[in-house]
C-alpha positions in Angstrom: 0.0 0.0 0.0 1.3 3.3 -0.4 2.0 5.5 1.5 -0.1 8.9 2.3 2.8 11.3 0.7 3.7 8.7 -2.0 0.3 9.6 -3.4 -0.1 13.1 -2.5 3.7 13.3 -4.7 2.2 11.6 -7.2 -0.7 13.8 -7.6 1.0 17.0 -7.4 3.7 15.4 -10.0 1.2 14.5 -12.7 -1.2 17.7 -12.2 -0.4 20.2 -14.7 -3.6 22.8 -14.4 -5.2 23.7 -11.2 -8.3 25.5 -10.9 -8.1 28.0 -7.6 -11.4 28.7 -6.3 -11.4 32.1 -4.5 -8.3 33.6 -6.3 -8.3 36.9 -4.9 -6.4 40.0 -7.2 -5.0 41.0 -4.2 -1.2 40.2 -3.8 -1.7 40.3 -0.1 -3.9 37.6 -0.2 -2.8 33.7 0.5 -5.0 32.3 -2.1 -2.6 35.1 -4.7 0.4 34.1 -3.3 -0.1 30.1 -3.3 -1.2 30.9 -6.7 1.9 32.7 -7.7 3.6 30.5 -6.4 2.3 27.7 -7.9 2.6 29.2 -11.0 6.7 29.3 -10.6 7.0 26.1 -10.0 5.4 25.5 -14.0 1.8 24.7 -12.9 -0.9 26.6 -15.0 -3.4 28.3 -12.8 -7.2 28.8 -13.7 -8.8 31.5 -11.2 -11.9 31.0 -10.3 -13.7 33.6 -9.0 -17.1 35.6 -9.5 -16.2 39.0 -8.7 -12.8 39.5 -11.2 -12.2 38.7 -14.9 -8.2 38.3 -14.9 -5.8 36.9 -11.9 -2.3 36.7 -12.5 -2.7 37.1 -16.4 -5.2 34.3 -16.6 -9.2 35.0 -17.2 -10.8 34.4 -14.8 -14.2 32.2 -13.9 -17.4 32.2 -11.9 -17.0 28.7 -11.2 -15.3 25.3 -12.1 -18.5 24.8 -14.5 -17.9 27.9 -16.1 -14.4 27.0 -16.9 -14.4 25.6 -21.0 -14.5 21.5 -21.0 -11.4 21.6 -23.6 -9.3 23.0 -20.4 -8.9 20.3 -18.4 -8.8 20.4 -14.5 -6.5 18.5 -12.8 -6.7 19.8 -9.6 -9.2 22.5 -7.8 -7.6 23.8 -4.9 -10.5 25.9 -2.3 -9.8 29.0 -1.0 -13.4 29.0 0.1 -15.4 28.8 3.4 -15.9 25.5 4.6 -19.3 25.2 4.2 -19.5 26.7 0.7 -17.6 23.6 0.1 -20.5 21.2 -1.5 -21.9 23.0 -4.5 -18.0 23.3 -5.3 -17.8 19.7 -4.9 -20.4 18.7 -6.3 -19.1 20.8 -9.8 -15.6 19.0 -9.5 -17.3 15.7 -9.3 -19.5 16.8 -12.5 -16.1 18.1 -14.7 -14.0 15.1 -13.7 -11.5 17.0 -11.7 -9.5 14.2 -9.9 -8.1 15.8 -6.8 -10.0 18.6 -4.8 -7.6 20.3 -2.2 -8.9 22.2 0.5 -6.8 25.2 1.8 -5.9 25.6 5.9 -9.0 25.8 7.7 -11.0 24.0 4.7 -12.8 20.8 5.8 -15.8 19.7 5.1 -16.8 15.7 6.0 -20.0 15.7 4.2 -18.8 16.6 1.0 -15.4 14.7 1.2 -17.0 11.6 1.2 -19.0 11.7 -1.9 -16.3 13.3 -3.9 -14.5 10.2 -2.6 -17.4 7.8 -3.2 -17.1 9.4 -6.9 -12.9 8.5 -7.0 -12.0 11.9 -6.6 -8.4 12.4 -4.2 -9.2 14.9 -1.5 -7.1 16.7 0.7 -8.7 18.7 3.7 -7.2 21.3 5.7 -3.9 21.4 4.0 -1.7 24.1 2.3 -0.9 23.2 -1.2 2.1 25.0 -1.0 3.2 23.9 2.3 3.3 20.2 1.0 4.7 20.9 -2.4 7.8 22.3 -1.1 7.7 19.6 1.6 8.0 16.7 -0.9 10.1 18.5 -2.6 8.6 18.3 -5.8 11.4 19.9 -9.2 9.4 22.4 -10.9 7.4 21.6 -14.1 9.4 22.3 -17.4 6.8 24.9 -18.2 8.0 27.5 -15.6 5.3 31.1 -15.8 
C-alpha cells in the first residue's frame, strides 16, 4: 500500500492545471500568493472567482463549470469557506477533476466523502504550497 505522501507526490507530479477557487487579485492575499507561487513552479493556474475577470494574467471564472470542457482540470484547490464547500464539490465531481484540495482551515466531512465515493483524491485542511515544497517536488518544465 502506499503510502499517504507517496500519493499526494504523485498527484502534485502528474497535475499540470489547477483551478483555484477564491483567487483573490490581491497580492496580499494567501489564495494570490499560493497561486503565484504555484505558478513558478510551472503549474498553470485557472482563477476561479465571480467578482474578477483576470488573476495573475489568466481570465478568470465564476466557477469550475464555467471553466471551458477543452481545459482540463487537474486539480481545484478551495480558498473558500468550509461550508461553501458542497456545490463546489459537487461541480468537481461533475467536470471530472481528480483531486480537490482544501486550503488551511478547509474541511468539510459531508462533502469529502462523496467526492470520494465518486474516485476523486481529496485533501482537507492542507496548504498546497506547504506540502509541495515539503515533498520537494522539481518544478514543471513549463515555468510562468
Amino acid at each position: 500500500m502506499e503510502s499517504a505522501d507517496a500519493r499526494m507526490r504523485e498527484v502534485l507530479t502528474k497535475a499540470e492545471t489547477i483551478a483555484v477557487v477564491g483567487l483573490s487579485e490581491k497580492p496580499e492575499r494567501d489564495s494570490h500568493q499560493i497561486a503565484a507561487y504555484l505558478r513558478s513552479v510551472g503549474y498553470r493556474v485557472i482563477p476561479v472567482n465571480p467578482a474578477v475577470t483576470e488573476v495573475l494574467g489568466e481570465r478568470a471564472y465564476p466557477s469550475l463549470s464555467a471553466i471551458p470542457p477543452e481545459i482540463r482540470i487537474d486539480i481545484a484547490d478551495l480558498f473558500r469557506r468550509s461550508d461553501q464547500v458542497p456545490p463546489i464539490v459537487d461541480e468537481a465531481i461533475a467536470r471530472h477533476v481528480p483531486t480537490v484540495w482544501m486550503q488551511l482551515g478547509v474541511e468539510h466531512a459531508e462533502a469529502s466523502a462523496k467526492a470520494r465515493a465518486a474516485g476523486l483524491t481529496v485533501y482537507e485542511n492542507l496548504c498546497i504550497m506547504v506540502q509541495h515544497k515539503r515533498l520537494h517536488i522539481p518544478p514543471k518544465g513549463r515555468v510562468a
